[in-house]
C-alpha positions as CSV (number, residue, x, y, z in Angstrom):
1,X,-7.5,-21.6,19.5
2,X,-4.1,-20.4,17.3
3,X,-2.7,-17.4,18.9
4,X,-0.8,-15.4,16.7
5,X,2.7,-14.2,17.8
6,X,5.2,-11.6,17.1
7,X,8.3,-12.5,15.2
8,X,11.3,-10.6,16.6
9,X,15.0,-11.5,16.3
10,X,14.4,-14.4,13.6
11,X,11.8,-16.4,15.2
12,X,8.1,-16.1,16.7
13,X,7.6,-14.8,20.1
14,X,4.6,-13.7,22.0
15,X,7.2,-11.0,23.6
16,X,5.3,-9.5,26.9
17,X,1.8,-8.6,25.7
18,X,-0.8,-9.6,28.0
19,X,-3.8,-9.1,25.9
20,X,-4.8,-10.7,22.6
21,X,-7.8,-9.4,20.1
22,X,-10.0,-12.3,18.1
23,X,-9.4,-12.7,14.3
24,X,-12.3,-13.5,12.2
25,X,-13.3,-15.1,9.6
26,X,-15.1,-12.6,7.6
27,X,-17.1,-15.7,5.9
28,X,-17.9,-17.5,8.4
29,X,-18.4,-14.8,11.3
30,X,-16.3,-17.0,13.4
31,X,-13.1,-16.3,15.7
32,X,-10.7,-18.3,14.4
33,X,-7.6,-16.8,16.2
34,X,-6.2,-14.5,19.4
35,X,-3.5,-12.1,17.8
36,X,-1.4,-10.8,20.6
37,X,-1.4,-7.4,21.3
38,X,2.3,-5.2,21.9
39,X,3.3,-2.2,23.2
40,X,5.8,-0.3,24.4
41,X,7.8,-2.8,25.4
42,X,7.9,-5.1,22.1
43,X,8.9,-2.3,20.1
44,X,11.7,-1.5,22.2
45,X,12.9,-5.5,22.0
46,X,11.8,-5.3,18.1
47,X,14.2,-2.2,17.9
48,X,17.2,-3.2,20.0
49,X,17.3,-6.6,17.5
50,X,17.0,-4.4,14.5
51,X,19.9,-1.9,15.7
52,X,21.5,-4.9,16.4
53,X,21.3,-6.4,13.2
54,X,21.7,-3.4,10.8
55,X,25.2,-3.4,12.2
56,X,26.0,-6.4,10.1
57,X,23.5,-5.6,7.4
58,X,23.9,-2.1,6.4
59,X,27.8,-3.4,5.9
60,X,26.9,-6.0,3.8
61,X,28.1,-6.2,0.1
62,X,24.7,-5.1,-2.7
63,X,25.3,-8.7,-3.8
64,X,24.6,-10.5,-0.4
65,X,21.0,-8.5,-0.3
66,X,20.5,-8.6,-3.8
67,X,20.9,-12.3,-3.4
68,X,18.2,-12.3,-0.8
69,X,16.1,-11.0,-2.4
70,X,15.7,-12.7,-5.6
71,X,15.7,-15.9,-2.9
72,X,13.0,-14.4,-1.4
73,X,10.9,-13.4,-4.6
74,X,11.2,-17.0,-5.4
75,X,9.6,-18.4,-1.9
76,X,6.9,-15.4,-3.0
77,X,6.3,-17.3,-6.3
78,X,6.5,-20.8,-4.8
79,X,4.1,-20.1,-1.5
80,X,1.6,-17.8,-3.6
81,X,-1.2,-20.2,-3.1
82,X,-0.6,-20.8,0.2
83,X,-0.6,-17.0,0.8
84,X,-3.3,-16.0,-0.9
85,X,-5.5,-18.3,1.6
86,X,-4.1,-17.4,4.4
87,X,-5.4,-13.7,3.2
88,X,-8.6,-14.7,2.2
89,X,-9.4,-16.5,5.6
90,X,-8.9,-13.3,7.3
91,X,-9.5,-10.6,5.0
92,X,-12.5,-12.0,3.4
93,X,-11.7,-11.3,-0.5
94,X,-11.0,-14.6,-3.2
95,X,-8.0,-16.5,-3.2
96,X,-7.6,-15.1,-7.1
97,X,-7.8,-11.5,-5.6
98,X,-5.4,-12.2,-2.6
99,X,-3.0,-13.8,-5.4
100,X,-3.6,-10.8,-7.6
101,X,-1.8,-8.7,-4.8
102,X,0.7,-10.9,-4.1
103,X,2.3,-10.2,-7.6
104,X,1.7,-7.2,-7.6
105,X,3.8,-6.7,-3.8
106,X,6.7,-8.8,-5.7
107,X,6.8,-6.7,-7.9
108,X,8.5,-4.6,-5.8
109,X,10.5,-7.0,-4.8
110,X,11.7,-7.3,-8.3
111,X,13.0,-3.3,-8.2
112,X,14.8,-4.1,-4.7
113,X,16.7,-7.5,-7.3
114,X,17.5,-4.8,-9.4
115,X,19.0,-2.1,-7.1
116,X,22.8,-2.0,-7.8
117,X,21.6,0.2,-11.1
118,X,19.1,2.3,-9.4
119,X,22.2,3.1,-6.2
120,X,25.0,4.1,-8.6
121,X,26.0,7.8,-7.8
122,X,27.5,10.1,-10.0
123,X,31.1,11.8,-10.7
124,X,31.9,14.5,-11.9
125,X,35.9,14.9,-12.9
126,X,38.2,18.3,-13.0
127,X,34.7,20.5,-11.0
128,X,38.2,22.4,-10.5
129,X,42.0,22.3,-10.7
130,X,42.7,18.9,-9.3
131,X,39.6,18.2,-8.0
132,X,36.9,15.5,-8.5
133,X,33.2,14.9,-7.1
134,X,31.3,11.7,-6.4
135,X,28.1,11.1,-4.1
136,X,26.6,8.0,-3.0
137,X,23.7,7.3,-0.9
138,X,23.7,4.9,2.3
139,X,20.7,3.2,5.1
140,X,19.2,5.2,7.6
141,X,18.8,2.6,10.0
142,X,16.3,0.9,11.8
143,X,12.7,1.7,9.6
144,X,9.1,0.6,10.5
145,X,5.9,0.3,8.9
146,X,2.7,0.7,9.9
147,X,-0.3,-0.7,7.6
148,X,-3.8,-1.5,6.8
149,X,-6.4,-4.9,6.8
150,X,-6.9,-4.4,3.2
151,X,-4.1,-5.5,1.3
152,X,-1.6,-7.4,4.6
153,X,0.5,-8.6,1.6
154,X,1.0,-5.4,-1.4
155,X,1.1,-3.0,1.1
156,X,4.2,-4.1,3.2
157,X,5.5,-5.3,-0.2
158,X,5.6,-1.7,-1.1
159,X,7.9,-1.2,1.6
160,X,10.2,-3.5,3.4
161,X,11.4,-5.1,0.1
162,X,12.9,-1.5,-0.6
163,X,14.3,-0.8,2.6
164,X,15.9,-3.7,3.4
165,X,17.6,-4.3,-0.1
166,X,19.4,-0.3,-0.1
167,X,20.6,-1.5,3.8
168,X,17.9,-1.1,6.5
169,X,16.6,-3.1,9.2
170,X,12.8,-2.8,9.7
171,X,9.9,-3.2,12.1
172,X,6.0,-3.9,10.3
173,X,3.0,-3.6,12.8
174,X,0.5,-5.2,10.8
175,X,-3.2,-4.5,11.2
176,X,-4.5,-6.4,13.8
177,X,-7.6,-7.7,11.8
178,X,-5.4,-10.3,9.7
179,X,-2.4,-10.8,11.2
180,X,-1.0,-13.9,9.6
181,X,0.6,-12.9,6.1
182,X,3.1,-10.8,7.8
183,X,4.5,-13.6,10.1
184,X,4.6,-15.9,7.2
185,X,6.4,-13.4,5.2
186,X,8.5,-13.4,7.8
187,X,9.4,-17.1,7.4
188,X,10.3,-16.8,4.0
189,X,12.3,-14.1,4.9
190,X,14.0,-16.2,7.0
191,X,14.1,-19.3,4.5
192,X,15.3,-16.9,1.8
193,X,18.2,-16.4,4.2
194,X,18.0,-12.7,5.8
195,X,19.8,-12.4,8.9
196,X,18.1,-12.5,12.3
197,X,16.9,-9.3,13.5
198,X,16.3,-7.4,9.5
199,X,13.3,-8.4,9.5
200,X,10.6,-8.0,12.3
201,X,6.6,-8.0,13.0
202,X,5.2,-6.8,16.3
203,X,1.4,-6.9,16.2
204,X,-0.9,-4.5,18.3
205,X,-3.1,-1.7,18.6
206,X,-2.8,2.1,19.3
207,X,-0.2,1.3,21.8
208,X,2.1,-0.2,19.4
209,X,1.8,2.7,16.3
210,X,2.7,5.0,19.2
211,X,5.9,3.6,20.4
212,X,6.7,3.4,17.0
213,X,6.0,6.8,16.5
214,X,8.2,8.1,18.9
215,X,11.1,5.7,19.8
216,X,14.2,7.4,19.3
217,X,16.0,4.4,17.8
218,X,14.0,4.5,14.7
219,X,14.4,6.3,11.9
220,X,12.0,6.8,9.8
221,X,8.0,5.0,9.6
222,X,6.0,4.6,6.6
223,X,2.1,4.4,6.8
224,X,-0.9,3.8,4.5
225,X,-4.5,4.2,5.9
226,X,-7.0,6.7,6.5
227,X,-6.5,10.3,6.0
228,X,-7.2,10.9,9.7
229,X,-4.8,8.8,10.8
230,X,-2.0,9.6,8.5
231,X,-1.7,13.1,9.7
232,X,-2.0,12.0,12.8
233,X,0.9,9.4,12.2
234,X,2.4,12.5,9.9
235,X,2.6,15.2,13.2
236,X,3.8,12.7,15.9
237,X,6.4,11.0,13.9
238,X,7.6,13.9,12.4
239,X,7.8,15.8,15.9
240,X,10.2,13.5,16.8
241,X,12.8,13.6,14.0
242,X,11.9,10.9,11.6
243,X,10.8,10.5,8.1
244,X,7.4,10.1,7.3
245,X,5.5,8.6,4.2
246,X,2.0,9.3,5.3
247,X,-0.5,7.8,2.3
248,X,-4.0,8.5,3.3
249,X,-8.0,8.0,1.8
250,X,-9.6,8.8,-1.6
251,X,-12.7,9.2,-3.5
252,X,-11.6,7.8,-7.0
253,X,-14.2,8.9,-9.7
254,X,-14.0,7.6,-12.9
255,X,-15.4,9.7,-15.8
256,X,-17.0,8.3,-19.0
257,X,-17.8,10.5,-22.3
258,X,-20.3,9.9,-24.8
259,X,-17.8,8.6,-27.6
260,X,-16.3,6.0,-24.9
261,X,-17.7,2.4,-25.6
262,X,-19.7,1.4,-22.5
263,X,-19.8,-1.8,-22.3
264,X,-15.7,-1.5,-22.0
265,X,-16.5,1.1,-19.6
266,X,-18.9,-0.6,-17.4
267,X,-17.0,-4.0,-17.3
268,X,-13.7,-2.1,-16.1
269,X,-15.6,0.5,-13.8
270,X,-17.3,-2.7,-12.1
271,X,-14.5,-4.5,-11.1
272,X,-13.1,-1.4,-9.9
273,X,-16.1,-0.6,-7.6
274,X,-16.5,-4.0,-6.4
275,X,-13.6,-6.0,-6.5
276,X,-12.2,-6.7,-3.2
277,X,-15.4,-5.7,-1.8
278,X,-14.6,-2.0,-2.1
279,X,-12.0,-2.1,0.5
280,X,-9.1,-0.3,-1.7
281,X,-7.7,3.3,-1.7
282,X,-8.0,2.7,-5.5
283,X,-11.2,1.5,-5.8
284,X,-13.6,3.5,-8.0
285,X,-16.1,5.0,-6.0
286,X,-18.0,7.6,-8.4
287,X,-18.7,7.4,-11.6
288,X,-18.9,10.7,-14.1
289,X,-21.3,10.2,-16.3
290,X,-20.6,13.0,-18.8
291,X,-23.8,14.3,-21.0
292,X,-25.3,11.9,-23.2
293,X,-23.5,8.7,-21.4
294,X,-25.5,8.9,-18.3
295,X,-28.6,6.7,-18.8
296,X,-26.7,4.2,-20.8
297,X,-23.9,3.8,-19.0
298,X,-26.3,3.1,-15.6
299,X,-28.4,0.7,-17.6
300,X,-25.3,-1.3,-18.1
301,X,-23.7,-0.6,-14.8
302,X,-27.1,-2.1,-13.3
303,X,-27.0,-5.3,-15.3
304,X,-23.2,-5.8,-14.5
305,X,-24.0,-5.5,-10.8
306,X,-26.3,-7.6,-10.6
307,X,-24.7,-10.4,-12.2
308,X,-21.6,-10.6,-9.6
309,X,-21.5,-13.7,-7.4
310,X,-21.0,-12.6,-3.7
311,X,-19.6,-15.6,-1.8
312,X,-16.8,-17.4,0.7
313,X,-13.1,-15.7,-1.0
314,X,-12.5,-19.4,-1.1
315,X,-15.4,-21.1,-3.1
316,X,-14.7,-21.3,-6.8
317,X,-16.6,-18.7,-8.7
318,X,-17.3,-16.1,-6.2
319,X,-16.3,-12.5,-7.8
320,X,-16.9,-10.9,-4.7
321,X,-16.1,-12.0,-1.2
322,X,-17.6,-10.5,2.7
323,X,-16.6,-7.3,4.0
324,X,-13.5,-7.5,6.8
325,X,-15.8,-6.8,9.7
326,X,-19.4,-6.6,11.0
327,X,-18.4,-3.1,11.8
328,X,-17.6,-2.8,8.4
329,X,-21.0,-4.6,6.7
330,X,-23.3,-2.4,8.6
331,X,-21.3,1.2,8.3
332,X,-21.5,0.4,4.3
333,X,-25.1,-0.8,4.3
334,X,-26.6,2.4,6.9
335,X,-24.4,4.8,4.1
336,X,-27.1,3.2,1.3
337,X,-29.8,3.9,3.3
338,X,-28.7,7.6,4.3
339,X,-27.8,7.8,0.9
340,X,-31.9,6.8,-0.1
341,X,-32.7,9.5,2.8
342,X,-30.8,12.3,1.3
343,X,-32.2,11.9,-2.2
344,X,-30.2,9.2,-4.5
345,X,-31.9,6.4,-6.4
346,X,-30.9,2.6,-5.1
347,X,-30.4,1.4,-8.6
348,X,-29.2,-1.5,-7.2
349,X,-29.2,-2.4,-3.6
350,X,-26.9,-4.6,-1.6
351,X,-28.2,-4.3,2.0
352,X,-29.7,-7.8,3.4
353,X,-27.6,-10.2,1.7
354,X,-27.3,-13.6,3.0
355,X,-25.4,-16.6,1.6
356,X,-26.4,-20.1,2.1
357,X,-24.2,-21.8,4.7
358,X,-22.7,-18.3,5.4
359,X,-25.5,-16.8,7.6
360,X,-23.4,-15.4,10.0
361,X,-21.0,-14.0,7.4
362,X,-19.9,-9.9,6.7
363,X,-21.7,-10.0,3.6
364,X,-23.6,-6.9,1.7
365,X,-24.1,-7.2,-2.0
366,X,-22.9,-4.6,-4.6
367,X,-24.9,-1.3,-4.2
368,X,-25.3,1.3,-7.4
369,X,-26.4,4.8,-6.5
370,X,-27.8,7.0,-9.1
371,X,-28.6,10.9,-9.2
372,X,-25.9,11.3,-6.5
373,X,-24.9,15.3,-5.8
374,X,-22.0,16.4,-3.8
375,X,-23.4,17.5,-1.0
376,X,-24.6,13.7,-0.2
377,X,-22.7,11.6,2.8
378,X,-21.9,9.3,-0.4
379,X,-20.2,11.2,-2.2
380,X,-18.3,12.9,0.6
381,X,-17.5,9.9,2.9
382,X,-14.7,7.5,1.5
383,X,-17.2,4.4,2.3
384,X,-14.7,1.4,1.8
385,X,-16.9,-1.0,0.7
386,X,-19.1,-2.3,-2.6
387,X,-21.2,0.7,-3.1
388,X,-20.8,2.8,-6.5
389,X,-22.2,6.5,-7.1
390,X,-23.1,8.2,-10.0
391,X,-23.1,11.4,-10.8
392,X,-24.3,13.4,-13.8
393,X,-21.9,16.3,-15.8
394,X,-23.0,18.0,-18.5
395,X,-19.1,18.3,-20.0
396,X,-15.7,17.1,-19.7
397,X,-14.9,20.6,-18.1
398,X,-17.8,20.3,-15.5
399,X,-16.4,16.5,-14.2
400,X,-12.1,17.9,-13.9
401,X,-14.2,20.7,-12.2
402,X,-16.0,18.0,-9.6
403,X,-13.0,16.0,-8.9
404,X,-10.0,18.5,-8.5
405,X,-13.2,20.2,-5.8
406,X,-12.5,16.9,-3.8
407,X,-10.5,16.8,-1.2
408,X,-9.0,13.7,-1.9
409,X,-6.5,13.2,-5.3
410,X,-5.4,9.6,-5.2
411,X,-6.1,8.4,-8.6
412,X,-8.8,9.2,-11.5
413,X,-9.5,7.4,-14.9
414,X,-11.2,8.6,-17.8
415,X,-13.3,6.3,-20.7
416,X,-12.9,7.9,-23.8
417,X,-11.9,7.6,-27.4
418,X,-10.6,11.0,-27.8
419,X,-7.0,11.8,-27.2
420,X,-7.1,15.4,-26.9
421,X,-9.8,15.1,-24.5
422,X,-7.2,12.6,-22.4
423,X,-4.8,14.7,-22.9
424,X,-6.3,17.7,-21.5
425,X,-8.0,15.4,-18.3
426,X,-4.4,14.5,-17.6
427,X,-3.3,17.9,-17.5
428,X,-5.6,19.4,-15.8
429,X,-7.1,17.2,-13.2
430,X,-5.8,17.9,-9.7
431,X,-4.8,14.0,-8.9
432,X,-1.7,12.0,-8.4
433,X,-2.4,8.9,-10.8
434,X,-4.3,8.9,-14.0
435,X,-5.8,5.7,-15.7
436,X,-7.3,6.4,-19.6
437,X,-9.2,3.5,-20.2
438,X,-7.8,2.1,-17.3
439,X,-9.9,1.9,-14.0
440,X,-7.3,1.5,-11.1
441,X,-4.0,3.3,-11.9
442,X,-1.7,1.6,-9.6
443,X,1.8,2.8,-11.3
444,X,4.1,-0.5,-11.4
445,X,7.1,-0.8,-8.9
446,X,9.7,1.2,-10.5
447,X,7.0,4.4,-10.4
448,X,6.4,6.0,-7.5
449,X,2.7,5.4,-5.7
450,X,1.0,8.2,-4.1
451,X,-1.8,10.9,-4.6
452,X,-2.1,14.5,-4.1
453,X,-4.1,16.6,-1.5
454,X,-5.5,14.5,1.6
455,X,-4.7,11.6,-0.4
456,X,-0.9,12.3,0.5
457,X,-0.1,13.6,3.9
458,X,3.8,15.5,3.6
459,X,5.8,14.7,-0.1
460,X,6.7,11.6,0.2
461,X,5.5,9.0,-2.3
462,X,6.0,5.3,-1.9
463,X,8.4,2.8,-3.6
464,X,10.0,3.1,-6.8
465,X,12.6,6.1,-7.4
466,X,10.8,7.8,-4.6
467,X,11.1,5.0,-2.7
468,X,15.0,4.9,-2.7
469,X,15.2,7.9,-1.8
470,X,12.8,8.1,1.7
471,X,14.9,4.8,2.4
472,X,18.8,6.2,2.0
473,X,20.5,9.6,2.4
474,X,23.2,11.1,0.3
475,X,27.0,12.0,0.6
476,X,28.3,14.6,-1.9
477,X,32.7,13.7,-1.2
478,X,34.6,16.3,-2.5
479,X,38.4,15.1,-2.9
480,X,41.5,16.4,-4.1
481,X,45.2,14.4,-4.6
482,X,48.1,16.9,-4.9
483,X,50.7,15.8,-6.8
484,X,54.3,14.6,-4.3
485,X,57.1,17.5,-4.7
486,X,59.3,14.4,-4.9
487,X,58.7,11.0,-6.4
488,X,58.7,8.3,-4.1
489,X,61.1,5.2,-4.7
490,X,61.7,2.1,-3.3
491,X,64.7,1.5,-1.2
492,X,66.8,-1.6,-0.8
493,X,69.0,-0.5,2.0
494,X,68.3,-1.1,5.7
495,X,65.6,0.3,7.0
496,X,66.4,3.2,9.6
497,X,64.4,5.6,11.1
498,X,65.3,8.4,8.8
């Protein structure tokens, strides 16, 4: 059995946990792997070699991290394959989908090659007599993540890339579910030539986010997970002096007008329901059906569900792969039947599925609810998995109404043909990103990610300009040079001391 270490200092090391977890195989149903478990302890060693090493680092030239990191994006590029299995072993979603977020974390990546634009300050000459005014930014120090089983590649990608590049050292504590991407990032970290210590992964539980938390020698954490959680994450880190992005849940709805064309509508607001299985804060979990729309659209929905091969993530021509746990399969498949109890029609219904030779696997098929209120457990709960809603508007008006109701604000999208109706959705809806015709707004790296409401815990969006900024803080220098009452010349006498 593979036990899964930490990497600390430049090199794996199963540092002083005595306890492991199993990692599954989401297919299969199988353990295939113990993932040591750190506390206290690790974190402290993780942090002593990161303080060690930003010494060095955070005095580096832009060039030398620059240089790493378009080393590294390379190793990204040439290792994608091999990558995007290692996800799908443990995660459960298609090697095409685990590849899909692998570009999409280098993208990032790309921003940090591109940094010695984004850090130039400003100056400002004569503010008064003699007087001149530059600022510049510099690291904070040592940084750590903390961050979810559903994307163990994009997510860190969001952050590390960033805060290494502007002069940090950092600390990831991977979700303990699939462990392995962040250790082999780690390698081609290494590979790409970052110094020992930059970059570190300490795996664990509870034990582990709280010594990150609170250990005085870091800085600053950034977190993406539930909403529970990331004010939880938000208070305690936050009570002891650091920085804080805190990204939490969402219910993304995606509204559709009459005058939008639904098959375009259906096909986009499909994969965005059930591609990787559900399990994304961006997934679209509701869909608006606005007047006129609503029967056709779930006629089409229906057909489009139905036709999605649900499979191993690593068998050609699955579109949809198992869910991450058995926890996870049955939470999603008792929400469809509560959601049957409380009034909705199972349009299309997931619960039961088995796939040949993957018996044992975390599978549920794709679920469409229709006739769903918001009073439901369906529409209330963010239910991470392949189950759609639908709900009926009677106007454009009636569906900004619904959605800026929620709680949540992560992102929205609206099918339409009309741009003045766009335009006013944009304006007035009450959500950090906004796709038109476009299902899942993730922004690209040099925008900011993050939603609004209990979508974003605190005001602190991740990477892009926003990004920068968590990850550096600024000197304003103020300097005057007065002018020598006498000019100084050189002298070819012997020196004396007058």
């Amino acid at each position: 059995m593979n036990t899964i270490p930490h990497w600390i200092n430049g090199s794996p090391t199963p540092g002083s946990a005595t306890t492991s977890q199993p990692v599954f195989n989401p297919a299969t149903g199988q353990e295939q792997a113990q993932v040591v478990l750190g506390g206290a302890a690790d974190v402290d060693t993780a942090v002593a070699a990161a303080s060690n090493a930003f010494e060095t680092w955070s005095d580096s030239s832009l060039t030398q991290r620059t240089q790493v990191m378009f080393a590294f994006r390379q190793l990204l590029v040439e290792h994608e394959e091999e990558l995007g299995r290692i996800i799908s072993a443990e995660h459960g979603k298609t090697v095409d989908d685990a590849r899909g977020e692998i570009t999409r974390g280098r993208e990032v990546v790309e921003f940090a090659c591109g940094l010695g634009d984004v850090l130039k300050g400003s100056f400002s000459d004569q503010v008064s007599r003699g007087i001149d005014v530059h600022n510049f930014r510099q690291p904070l120090g040592v940084v750590a993540g903390i961050t979810p089983f559903n994307f163990p590649a994009m997510v860190p990608l969001w952050m590390h890339p960033i805060a290494i590049a502007t002069g940090n050292t950092f600390i990831l504590k991977p979700s303990e579910r699939d462990p392995s991407a962040a250790n082999f990032v780690a390698e081609l970290y290494r590979r790409a030539g970052l110094p020992d210590g930059v970059f570190n992964v300490v795996h664990g539980g509870k034990d582990a986010v709280d010594a990150i938390l609170t250990h005085p020698g870091i800085e600053a954490v950034s977190f993406v997970g539930s909403t529970p959680i990331a004010k939880y994450v938000h208070e305690q880190a936050t009570s002891h002096g650091k920085r804080v992005q805190a990204l939490g849940g969402a219910k993304n709805h995606a509204v559709v007008l009459p005058d939008a064309d639904l098959e375009f509508a259906a096909n986009h607001i499909t994969a965005g329901a059930y591609g990787s299985a559900g399990e994304r804060c961006m997934a679209v979990s509701v869909a608006v059906a606005v007047g006129e729309a609503a029967d056709g659209l779930v006629e089409v929905l229906t057909g489009k569900a139905r036709e999605i091969t649900v499979g191993p993530g690593d068998a050609p021509g699955t579109d949809m792969g198992p869910l991450v746990t058995k926890a996870a399969q049955e939470r999603v498949e008792n929400a469809v039947a509560t959601a049957a109890t409380q009034g909705a029609t199972v349009v299309v219904d997931g619960r039961g599925l088995k796939v040949d030779g993957h018996e044992e696997g975390f599978f549920t098929g794709p679920s469409l609810l229709d006739h769903v209120t918001t009073e439901m457990d369906a529409y209330k709960e963010e239910l991470f998995g392949p189950v759609l809603a639908v709900i009926r508007a009677e106007s454009l008006d009636e569906a900004i109404d619904l959605i800026n109701a929620n709680p949540y604000g992560n992102g929205t999208a609206l099918f339409t043909a009309s741009g003045e109706a766009a335009r006013r959705f944009q304006r007035n809806v009450k959500v950090g990103m906004i796709g038109v015709n476009v299902p899942v707004p993730v922004p690209m790296s040099y925008y900011s990610f993050g939603g609004w409401k209990d979508s974003l815990i605190g005001d602190n969006p991740i990477h892009g300009p926003e990004g920068i900024r968590f990850y550096t803080r600024p000197k304003v220098v103020t300097t005057r040079w007065p002018q020598q009452a006498q000019p100084i010349t050189a002298g070819f006498d012997f020196p004396t001391s007058n």
